[in-house]
MARLUMKE-379231 format. One record per residue: residue number from 1; residue in one letter; x, y, z of N, C-alpha, C, O, CB in turn. Coordinates in Angstrom, 2 decimals, padded with zeros to 5 digits, always signed. Each point is the difference from the previous one (the first is absolute). Glycine has a CB too. Layout:
residues N
<vexfi seq="NUM" type="A" n_x="X" n_y="Y" n_z="Z" ca_x="X" ca_y="Y" ca_z="Z" c_x="X" c_y="Y" c_z="Z" o_x="X" o_y="Y" o_z="Z" cb_x="X" cb_y="Y" cb_z="Z"/>
...
***
This chain:
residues 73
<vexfi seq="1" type="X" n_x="+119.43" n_y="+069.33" n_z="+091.65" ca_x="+000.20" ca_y="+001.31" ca_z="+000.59" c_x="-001.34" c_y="+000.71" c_z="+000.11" o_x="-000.89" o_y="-000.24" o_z="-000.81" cb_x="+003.23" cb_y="+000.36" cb_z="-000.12"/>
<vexfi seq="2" type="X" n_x="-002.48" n_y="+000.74" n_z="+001.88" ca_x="-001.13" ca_y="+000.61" ca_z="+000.15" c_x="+000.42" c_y="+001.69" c_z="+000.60" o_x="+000.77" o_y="+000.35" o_z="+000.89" cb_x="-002.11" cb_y="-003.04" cb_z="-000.47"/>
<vexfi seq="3" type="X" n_x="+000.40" n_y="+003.54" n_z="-001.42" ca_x="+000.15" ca_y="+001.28" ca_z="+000.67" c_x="-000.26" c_y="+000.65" c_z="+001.10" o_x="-000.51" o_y="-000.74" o_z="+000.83" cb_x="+000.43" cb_y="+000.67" cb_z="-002.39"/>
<vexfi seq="4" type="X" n_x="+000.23" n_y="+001.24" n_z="+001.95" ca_x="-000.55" ca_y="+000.43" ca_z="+001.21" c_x="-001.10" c_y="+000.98" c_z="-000.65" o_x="+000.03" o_y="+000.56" o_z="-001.10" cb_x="+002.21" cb_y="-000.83" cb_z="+002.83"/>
<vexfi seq="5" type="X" n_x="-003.13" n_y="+000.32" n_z="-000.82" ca_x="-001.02" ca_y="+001.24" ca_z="-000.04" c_x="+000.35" c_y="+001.39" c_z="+000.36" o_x="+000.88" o_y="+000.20" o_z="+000.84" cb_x="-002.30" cb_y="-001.85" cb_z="-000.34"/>
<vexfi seq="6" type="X" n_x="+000.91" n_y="+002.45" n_z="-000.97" ca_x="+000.35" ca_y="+000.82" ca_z="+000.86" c_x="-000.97" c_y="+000.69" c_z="+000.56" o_x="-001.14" o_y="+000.07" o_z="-000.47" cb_x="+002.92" cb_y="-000.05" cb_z="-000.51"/>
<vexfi seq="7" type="X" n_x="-001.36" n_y="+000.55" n_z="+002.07" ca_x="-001.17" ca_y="+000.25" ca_z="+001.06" c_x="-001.01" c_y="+001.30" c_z="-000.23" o_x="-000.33" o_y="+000.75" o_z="+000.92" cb_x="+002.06" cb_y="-001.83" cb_z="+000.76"/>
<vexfi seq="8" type="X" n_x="-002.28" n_y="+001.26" n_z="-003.42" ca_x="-000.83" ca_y="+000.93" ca_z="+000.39" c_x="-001.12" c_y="+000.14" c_z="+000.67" o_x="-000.04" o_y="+001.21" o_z="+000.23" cb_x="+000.97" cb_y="-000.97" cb_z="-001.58"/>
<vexfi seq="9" type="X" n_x="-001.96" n_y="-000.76" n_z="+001.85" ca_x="-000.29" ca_y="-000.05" ca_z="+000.82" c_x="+000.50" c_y="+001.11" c_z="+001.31" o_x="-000.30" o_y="+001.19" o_z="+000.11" cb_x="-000.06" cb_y="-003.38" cb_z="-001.48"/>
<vexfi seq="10" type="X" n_x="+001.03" n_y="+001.53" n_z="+002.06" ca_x="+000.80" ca_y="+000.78" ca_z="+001.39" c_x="+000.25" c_y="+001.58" c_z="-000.97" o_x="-000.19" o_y="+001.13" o_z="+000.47" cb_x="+001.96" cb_y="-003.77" cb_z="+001.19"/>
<vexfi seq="11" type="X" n_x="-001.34" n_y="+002.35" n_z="-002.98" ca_x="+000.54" ca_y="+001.73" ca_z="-000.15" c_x="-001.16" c_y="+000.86" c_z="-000.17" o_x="+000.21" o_y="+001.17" o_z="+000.33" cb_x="+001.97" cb_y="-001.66" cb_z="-001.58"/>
<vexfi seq="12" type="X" n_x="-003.45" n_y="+000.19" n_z="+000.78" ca_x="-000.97" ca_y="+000.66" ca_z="-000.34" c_x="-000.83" c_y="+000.00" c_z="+001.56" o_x="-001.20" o_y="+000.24" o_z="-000.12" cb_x="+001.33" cb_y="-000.91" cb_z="-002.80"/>
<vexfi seq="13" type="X" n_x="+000.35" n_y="+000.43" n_z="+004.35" ca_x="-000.64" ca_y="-000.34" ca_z="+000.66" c_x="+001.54" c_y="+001.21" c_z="+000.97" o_x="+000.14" o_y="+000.41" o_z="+001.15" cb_x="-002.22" cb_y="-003.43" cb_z="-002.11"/>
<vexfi seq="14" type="X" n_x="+002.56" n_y="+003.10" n_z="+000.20" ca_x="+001.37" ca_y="+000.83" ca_z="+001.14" c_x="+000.13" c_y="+001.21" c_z="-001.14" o_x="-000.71" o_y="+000.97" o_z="-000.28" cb_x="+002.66" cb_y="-003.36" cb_z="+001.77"/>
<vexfi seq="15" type="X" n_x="-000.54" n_y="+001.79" n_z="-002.08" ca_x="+000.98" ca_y="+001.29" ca_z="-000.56" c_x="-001.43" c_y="+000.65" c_z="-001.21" o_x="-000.07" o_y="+001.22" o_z="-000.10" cb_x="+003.53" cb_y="-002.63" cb_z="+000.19"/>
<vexfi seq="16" type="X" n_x="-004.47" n_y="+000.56" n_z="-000.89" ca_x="-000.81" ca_y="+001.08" ca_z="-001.00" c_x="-001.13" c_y="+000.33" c_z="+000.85" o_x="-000.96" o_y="+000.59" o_z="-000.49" cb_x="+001.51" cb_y="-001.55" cb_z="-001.93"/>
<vexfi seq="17" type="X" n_x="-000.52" n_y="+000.67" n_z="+003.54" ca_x="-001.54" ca_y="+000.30" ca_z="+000.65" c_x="-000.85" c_y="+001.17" c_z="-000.43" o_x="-001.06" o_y="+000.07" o_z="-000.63" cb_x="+002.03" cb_y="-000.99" cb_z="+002.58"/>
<vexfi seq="18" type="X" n_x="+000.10" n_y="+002.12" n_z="-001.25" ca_x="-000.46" ca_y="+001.25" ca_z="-000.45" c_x="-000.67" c_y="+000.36" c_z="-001.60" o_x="-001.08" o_y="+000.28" o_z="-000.51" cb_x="+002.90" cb_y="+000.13" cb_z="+002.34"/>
<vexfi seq="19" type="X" n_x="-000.30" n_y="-000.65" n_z="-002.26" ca_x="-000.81" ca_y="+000.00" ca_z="-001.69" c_x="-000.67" c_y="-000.69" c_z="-000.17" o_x="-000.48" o_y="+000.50" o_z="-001.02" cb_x="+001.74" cb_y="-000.02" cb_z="-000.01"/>
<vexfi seq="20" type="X" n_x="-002.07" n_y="-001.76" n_z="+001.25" ca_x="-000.85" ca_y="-000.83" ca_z="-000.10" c_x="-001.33" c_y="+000.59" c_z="+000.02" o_x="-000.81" o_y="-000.05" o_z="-000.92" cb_x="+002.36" cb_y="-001.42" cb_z="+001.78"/>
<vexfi seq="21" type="X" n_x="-001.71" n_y="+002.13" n_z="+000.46" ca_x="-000.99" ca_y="+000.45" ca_z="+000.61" c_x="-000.56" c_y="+001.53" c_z="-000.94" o_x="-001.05" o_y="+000.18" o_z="-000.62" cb_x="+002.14" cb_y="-001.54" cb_z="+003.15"/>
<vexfi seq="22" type="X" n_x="-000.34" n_y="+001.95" n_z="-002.39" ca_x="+000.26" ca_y="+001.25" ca_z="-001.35" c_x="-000.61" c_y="-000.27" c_z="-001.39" o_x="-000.83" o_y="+000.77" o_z="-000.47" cb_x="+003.13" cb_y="-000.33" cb_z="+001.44"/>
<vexfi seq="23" type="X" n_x="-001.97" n_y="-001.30" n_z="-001.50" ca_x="-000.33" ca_y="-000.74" ca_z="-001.39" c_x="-001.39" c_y="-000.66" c_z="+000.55" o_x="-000.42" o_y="-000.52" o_z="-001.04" cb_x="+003.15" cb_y="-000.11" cb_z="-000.13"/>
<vexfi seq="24" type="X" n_x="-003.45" n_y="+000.42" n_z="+001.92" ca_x="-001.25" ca_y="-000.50" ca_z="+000.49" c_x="-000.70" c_y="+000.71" c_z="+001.09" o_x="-000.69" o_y="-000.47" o_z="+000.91" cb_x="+001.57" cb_y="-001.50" cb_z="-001.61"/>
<vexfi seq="25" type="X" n_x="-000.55" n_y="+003.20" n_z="+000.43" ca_x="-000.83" ca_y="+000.97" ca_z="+000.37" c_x="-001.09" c_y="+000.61" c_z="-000.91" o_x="+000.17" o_y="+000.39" o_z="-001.16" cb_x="+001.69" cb_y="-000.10" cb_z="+002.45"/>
<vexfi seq="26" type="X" n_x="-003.12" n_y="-000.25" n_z="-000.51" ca_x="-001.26" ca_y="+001.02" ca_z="-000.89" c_x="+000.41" c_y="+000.42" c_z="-000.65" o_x="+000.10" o_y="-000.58" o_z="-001.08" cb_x="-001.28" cb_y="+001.21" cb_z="+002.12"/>
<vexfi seq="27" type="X" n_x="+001.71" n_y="+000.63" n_z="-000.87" ca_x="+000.14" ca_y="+001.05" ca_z="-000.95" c_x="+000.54" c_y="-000.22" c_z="-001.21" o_x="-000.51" o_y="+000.43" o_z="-001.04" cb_x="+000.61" cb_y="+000.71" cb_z="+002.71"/>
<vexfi seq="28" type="X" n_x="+001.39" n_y="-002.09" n_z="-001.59" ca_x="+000.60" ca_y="-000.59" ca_z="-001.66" c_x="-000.67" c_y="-000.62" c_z="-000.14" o_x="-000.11" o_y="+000.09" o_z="-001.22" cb_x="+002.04" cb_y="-000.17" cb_z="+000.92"/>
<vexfi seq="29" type="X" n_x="-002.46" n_y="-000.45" n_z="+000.53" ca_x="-000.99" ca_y="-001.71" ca_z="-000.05" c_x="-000.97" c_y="+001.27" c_z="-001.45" o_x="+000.22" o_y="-000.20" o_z="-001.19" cb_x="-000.76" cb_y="-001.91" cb_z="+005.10"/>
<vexfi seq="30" type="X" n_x="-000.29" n_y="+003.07" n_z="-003.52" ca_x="-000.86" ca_y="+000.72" ca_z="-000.16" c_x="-000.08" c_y="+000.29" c_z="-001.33" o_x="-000.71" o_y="-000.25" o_z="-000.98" cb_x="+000.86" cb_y="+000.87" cb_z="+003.05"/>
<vexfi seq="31" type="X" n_x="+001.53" n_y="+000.42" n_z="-001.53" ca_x="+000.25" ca_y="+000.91" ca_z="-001.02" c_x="+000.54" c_y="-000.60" c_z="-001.37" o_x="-000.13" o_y="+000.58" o_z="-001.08" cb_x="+000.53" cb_y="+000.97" cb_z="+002.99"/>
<vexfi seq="32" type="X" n_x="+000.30" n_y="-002.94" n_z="-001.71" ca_x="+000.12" ca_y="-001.11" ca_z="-001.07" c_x="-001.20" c_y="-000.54" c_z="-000.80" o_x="+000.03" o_y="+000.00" o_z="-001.23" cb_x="+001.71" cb_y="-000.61" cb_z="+002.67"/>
<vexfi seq="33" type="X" n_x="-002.62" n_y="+000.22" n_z="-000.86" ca_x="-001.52" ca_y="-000.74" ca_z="-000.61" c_x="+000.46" c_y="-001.04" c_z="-000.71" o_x="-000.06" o_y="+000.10" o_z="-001.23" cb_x="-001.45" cb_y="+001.88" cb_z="+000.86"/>
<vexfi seq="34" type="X" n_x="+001.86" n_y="-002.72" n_z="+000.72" ca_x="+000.91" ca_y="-001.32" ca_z="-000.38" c_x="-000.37" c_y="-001.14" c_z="+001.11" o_x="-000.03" o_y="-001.17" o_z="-000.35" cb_x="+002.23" cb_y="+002.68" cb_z="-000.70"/>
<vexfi seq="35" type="X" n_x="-002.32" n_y="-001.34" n_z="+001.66" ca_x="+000.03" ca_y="-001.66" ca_z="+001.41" c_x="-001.54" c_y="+000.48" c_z="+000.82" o_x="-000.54" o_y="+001.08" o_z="+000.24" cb_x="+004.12" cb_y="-001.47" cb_z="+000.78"/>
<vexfi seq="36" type="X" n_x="-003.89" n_y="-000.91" n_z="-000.78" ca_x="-000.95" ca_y="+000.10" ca_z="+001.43" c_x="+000.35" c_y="+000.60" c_z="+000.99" o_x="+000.91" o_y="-000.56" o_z="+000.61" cb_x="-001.56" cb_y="-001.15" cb_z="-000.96"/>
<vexfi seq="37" type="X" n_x="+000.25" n_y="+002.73" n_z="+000.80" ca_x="+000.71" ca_y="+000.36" ca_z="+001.39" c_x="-000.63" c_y="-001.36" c_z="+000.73" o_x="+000.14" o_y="-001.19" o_z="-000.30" cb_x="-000.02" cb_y="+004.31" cb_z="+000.39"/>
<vexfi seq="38" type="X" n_x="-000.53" n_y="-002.77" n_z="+000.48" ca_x="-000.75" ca_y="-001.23" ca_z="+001.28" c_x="+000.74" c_y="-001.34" c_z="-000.30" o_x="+000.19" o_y="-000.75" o_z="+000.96" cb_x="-002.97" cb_y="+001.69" cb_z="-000.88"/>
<vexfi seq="39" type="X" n_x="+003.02" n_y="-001.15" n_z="-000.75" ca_x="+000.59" ca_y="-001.29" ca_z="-000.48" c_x="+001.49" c_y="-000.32" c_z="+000.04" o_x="+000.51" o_y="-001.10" o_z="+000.17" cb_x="-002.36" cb_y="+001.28" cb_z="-001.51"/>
<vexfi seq="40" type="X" n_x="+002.59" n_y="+001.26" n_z="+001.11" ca_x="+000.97" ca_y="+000.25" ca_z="-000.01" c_x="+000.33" c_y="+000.18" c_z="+001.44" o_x="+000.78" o_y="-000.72" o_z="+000.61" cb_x="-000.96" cb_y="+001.39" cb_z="-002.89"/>
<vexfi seq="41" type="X" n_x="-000.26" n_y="+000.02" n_z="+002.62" ca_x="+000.15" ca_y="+000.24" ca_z="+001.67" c_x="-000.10" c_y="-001.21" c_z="+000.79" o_x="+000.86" o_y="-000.31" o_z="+000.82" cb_x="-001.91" cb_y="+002.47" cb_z="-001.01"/>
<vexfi seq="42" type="X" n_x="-000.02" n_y="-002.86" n_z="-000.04" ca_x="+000.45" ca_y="-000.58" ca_z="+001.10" c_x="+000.51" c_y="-001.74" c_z="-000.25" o_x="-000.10" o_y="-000.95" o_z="+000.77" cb_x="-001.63" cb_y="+002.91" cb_z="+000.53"/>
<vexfi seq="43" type="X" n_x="+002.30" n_y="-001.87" n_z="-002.72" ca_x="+001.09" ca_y="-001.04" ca_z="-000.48" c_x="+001.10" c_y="+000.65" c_z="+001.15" o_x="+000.26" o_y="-000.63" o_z="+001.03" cb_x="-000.83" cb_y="+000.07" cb_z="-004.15"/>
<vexfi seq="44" type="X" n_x="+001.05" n_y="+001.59" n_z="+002.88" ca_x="+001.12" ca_y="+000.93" ca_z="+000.36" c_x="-000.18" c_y="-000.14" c_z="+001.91" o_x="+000.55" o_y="-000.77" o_z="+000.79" cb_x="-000.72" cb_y="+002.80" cb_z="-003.53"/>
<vexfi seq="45" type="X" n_x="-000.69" n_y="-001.06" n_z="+002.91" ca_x="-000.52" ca_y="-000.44" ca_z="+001.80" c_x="+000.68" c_y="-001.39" c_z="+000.46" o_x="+001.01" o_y="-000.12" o_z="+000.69" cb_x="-003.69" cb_y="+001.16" cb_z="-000.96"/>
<vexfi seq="46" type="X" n_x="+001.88" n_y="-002.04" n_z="-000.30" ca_x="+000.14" ca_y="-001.83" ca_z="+000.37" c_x="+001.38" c_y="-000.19" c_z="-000.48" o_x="+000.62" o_y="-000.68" o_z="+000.82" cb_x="-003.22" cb_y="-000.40" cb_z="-001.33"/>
<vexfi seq="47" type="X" n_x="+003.19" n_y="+001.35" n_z="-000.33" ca_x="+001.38" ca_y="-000.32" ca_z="+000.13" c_x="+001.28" c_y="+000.54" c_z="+001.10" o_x="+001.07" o_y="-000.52" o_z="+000.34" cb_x="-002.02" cb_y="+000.28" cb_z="-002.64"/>
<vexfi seq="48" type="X" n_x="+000.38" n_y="+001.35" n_z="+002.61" ca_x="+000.54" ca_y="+000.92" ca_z="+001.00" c_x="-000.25" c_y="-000.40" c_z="+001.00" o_x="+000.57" o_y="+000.62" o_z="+000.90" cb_x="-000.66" cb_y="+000.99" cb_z="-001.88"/>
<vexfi seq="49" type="X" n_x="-000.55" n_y="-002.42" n_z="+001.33" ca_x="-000.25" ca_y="-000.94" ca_z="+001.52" c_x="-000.02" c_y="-000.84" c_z="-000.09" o_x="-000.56" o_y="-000.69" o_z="+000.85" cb_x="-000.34" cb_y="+001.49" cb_z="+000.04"/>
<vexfi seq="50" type="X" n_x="+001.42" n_y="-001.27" n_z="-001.86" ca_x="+000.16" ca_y="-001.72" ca_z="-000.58" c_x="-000.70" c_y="-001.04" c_z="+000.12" o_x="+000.27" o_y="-001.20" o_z="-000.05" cb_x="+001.38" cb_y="+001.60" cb_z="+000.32"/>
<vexfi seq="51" type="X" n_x="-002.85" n_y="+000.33" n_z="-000.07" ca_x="-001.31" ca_y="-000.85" ca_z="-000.47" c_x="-000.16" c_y="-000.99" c_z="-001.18" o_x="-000.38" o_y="-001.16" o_z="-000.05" cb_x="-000.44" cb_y="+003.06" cb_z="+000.93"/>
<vexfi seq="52" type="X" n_x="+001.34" n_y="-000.87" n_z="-001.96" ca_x="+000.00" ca_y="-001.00" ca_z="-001.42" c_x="+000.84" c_y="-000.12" c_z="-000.39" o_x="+000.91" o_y="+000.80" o_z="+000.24" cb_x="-002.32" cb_y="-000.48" cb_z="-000.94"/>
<vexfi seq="53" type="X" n_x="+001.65" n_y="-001.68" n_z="-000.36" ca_x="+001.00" ca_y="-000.65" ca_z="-000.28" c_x="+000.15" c_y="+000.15" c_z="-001.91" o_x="+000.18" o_y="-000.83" o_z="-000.90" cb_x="-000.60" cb_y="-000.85" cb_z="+003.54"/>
<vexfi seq="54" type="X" n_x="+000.24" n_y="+003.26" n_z="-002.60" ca_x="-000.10" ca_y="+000.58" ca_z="-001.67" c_x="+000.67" c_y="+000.34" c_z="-000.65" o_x="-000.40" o_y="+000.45" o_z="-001.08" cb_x="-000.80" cb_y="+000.03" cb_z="+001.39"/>
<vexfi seq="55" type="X" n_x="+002.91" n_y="-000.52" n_z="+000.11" ca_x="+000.80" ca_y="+000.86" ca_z="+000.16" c_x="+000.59" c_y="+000.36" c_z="-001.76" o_x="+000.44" o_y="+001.09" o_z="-000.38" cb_x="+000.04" cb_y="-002.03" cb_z="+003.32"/>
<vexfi seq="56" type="X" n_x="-000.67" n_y="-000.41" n_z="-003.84" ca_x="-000.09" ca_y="+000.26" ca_z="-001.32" c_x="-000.87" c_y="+001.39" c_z="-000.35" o_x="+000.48" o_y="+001.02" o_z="-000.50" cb_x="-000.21" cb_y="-003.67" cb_z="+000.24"/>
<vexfi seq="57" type="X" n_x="-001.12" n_y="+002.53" n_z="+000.50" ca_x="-001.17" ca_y="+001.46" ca_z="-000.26" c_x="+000.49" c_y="+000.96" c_z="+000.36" o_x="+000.22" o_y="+000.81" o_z="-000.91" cb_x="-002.09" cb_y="-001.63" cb_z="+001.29"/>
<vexfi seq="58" type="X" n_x="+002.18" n_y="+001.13" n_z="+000.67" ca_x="+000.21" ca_y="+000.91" ca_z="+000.86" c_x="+001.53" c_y="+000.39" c_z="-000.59" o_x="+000.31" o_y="+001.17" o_z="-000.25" cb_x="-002.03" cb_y="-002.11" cb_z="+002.40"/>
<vexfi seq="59" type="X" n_x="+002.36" n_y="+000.12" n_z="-002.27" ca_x="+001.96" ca_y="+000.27" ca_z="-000.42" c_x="-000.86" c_y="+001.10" c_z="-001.91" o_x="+000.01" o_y="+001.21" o_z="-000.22" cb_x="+002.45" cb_y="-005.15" cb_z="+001.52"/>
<vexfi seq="60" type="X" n_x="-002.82" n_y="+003.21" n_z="-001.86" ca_x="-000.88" ca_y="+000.40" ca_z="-000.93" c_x="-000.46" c_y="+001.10" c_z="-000.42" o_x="+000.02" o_y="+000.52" o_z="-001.12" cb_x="-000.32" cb_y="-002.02" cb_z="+001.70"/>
<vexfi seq="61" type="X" n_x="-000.14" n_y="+001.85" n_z="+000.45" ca_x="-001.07" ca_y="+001.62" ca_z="-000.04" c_x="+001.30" c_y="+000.79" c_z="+000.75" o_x="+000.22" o_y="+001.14" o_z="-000.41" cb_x="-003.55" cb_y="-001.87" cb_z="+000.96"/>
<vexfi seq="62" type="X" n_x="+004.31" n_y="+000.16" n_z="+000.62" ca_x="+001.10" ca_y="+001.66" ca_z="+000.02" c_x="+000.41" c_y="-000.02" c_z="-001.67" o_x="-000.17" o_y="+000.84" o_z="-000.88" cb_x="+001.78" cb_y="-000.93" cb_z="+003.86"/>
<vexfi seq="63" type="X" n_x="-001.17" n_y="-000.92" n_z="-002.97" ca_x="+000.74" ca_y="-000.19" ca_z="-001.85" c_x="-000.44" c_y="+000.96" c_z="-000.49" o_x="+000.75" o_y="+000.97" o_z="-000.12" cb_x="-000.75" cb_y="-003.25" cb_z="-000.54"/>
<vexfi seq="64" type="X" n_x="-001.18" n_y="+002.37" n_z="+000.27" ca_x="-000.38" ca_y="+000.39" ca_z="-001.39" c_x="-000.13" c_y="+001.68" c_z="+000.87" o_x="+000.89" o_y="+000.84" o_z="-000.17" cb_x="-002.46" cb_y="-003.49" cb_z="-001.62"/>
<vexfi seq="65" type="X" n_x="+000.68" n_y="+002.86" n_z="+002.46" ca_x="-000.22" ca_y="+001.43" ca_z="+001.27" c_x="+001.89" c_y="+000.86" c_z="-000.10" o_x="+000.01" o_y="+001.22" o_z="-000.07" cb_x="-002.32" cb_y="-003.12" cb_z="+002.62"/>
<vexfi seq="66" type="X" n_x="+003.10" n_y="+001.46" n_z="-002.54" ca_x="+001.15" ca_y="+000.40" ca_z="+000.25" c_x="+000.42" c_y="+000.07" c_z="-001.54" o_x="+000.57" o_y="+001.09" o_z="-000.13" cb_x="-000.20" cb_y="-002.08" cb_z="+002.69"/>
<vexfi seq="67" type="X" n_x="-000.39" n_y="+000.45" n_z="-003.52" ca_x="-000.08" ca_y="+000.44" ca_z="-001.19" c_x="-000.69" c_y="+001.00" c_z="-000.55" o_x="+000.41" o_y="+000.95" o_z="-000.67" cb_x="+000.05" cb_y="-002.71" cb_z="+000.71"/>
<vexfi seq="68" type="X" n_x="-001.88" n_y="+001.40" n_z="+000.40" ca_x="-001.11" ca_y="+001.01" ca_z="-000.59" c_x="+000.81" c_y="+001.64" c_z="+000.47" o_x="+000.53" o_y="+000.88" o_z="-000.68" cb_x="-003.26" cb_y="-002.87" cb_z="+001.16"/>
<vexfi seq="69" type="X" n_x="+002.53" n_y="+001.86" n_z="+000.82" ca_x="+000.31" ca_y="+001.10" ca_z="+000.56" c_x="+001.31" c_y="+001.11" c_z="-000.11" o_x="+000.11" o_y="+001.21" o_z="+000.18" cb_x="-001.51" cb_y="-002.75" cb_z="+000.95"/>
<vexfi seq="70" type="X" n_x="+002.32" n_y="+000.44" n_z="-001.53" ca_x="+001.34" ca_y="+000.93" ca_z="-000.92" c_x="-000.13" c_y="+000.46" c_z="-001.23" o_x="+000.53" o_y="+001.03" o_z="-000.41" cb_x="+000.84" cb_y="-002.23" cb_z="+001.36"/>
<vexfi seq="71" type="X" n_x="-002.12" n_y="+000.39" n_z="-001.64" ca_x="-000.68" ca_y="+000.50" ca_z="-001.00" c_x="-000.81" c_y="+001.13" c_z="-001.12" o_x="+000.22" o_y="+000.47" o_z="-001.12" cb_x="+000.31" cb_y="-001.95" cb_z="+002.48"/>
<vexfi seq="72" type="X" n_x="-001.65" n_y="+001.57" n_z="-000.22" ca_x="-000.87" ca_y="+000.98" ca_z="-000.37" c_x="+000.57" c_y="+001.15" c_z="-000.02" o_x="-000.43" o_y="+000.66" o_z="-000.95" cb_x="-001.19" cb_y="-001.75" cb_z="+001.68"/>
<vexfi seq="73" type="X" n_x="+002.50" n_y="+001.71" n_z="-000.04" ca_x="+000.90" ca_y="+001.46" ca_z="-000.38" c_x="+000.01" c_y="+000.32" c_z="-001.51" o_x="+000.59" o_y="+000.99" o_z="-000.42" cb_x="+001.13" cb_y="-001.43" cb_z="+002.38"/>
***
């Protein structure tokens, strides 16, 4: 038997785009002092045009970004 994948990828590229993009913006990027921006960005960019094939990383950083961010309150 073998599982299925599931397509994050396509979701971080559709339904989380927005928040994707949000969570890898300057300004949180900044105001966090936690990640490379430049690095971060344009992991994030290249996956968004499916340039790169990172999507572990990338599934990764909303992860933890979407945690962080409920969080800090």
């Amino acid at each position: 038997k073998k599982g299925f994948e599931a397509p994050v990828g396509d979701w971080l590229r559709s339904t989380f785009s927005q928040e994707l993009i949000y969570y890898a913006s300057t300004e949180l990027l900044n105001q966090q002092g936690i990640f490379n921006v430049k690095y971060v960005q344009k992991l994030v960019d290249s996956h968004l045009k499916g340039q790169l094939q990172e999507t572990s990383k990338v599934w990764t950083f909303f992860v933890f970004q979407r945690w962080y961010v409920q969080n800090e309150k």
